[in-house]
C-alpha positions in Angstrom: -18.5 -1.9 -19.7 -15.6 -1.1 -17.0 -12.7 -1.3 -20.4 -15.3 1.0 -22.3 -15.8 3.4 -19.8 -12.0 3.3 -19.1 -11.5 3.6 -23.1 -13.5 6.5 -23.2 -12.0 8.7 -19.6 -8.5 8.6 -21.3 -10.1 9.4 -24.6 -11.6 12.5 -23.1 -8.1 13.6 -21.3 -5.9 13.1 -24.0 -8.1 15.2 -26.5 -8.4 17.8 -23.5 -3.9 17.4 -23.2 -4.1 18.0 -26.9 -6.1 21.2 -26.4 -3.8 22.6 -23.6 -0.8 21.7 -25.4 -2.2 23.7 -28.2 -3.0 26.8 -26.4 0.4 26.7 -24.5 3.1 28.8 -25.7 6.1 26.7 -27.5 8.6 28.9 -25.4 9.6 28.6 -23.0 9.4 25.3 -21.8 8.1 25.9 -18.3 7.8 22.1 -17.7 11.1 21.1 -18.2 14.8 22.6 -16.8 16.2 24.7 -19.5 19.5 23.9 -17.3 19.6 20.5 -18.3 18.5 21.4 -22.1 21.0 23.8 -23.5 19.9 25.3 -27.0 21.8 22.6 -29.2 20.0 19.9 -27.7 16.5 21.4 -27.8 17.6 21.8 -31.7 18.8 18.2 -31.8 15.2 16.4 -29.6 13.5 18.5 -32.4 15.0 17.1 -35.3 14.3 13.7 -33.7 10.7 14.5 -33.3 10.5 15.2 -36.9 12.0 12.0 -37.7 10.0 9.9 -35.4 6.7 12.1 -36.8 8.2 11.1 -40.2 9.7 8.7 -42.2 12.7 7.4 -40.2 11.0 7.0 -36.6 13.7 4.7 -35.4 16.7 7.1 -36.4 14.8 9.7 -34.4 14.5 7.5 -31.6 18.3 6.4 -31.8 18.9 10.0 -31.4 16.8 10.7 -28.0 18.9 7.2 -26.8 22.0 8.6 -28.1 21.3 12.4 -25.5 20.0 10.2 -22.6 23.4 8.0 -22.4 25.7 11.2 -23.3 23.4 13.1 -20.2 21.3 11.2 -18.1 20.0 14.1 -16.5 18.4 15.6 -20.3 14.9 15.8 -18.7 13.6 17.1 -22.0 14.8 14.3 -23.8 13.7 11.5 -21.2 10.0 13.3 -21.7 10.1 12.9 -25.4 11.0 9.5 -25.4 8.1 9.1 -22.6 5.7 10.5 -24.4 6.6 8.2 -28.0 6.7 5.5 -25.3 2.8 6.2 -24.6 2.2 6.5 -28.6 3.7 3.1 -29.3 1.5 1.4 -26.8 5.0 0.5 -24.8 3.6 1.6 -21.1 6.3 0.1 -19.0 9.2 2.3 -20.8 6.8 5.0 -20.3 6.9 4.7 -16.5 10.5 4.3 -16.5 10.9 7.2 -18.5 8.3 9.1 -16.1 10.2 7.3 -12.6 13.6 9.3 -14.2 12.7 12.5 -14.8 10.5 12.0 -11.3 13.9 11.6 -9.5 15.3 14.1 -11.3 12.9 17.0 -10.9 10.1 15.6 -8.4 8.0 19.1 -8.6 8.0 17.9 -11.9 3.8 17.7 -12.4 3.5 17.0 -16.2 5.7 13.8 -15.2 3.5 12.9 -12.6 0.6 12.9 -14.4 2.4 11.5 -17.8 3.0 8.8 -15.7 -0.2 8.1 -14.3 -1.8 8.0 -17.8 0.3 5.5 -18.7 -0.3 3.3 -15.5 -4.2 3.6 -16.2 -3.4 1.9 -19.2 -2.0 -0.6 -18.0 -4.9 -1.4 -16.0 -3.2 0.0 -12.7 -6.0 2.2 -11.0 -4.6 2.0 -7.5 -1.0 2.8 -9.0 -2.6 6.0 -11.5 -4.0 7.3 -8.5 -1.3 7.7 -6.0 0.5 9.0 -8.7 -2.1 11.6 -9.6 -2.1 12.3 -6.1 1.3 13.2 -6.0 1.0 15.5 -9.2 -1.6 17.3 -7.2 0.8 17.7 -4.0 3.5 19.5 -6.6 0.3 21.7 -8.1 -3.0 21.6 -5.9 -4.2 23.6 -9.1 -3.6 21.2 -11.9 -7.1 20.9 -13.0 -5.9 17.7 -15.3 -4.2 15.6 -12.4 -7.5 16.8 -10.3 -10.0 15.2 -12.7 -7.8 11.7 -13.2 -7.8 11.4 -9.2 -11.7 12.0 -9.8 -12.3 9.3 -12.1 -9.6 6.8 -10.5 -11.8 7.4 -7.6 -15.1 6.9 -9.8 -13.5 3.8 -11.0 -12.4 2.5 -7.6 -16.5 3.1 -6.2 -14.5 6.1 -3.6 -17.7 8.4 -4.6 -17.0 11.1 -2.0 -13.3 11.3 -2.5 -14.0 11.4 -6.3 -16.6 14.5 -5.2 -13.6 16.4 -3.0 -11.2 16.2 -6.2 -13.2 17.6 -8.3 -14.7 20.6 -5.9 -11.0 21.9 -5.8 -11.2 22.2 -9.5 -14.0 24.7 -8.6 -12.2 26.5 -6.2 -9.4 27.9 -8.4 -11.2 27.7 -12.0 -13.5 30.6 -13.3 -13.9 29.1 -16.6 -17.4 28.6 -17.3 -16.8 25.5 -19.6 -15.0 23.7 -17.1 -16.9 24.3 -14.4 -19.8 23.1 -16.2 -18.6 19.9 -16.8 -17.0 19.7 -13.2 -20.2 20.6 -12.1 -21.9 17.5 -14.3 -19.4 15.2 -12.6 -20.5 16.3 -8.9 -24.1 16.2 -9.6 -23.7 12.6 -11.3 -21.6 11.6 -8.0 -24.4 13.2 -6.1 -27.2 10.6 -7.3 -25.1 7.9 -6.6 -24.9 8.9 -3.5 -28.5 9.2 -2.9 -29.5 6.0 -4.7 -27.5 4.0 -1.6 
């Protein structure tokens, strides 16, 4: 029951991430330093992403490989390969990849909570927490790292705590959707805590 429910939180998320990746603009990329990502490499981690989304994923790939070890410091790149890292099921690149840009930029919150998504995967609730944690101390308004440290918290039996991370979602959203189903998540919380 614990893998199912587990199965079905990051289920939830990612189609959530999908939405707000959808309904963000595709410039500029406020989540990554445009210092470190001059046009011709944003051209170049494109035309890898098209060749990873299509028939030659490992030339694509090469490619990313080939920016990282010419700049270590190509956040934009590190985060694509990151992100295919998740895809392919290959969590432990994923951190890595997460860990680098981390050092490079650490207000970096999209990292933070990239990287904790890939840590619940790997079973690591304590670990996806603290990281979710710190995504929330770069952005105490990041409604998607707020609801992860809910449901780590869920997971881990931390009721209240789970309860205080998702009242600040309340606190800063005025969307009626999401404070619907933030409100569903306190009032399940709440009869748990009056059935002990």
């Amino acid at each position: 029951m614990r893998k199912s429910y587990l199965i079905a939180i990051v289920v939830s998320v990612a189609l959530g991430l999908i939405v707000l990746f959808l309904l963000l603009p595709i410039q500029p990329k406020s989540a990554i330093d445009k210092a470190n990502s001059p046009v011709a490499d944003s051209v170049k981690i494109q035309q890898a992403i098209q060749l990873v989304n299509g028939p030659q994923p490992m030339q694509g790939i090469q490619m990313l490989l080939a920016m990282v070890e010419e700049n270590p410091k190509n956040v934009e790149a590190h985060f694509v390969l990151g992100e295919f890292a998740i895809r392919s099921g290959q969590m432990e690149k994923a951190v890595a990849r997460f860990n680098t840009i981390i050092e490079l930029q650490p207000q970096n919150t999209l990292a933070y909570i990239y990287k904790g998504e890939a840590l619940m995967q790997m079973d690591s609730v304590q670990s996806a927490l603290a990281t979710f944690k710190s995504a929330i101390a770069t952005d105490s308004t990041s409604d998607i790292a707020l609801v992860y440290a809910g449901k780590m918290n869920e997971q881990l039996g931390n009721w209240k705590e789970a309860k205080v991370y998702y009242s600040q979602i309340l606190r800063h959203n005025e969307d009626p959707i999401v404070r619907d189903s933030v409100n569903a998540f306190i009032k399940k919380i709440d009869i748990k805590l009056n059935n002990k």
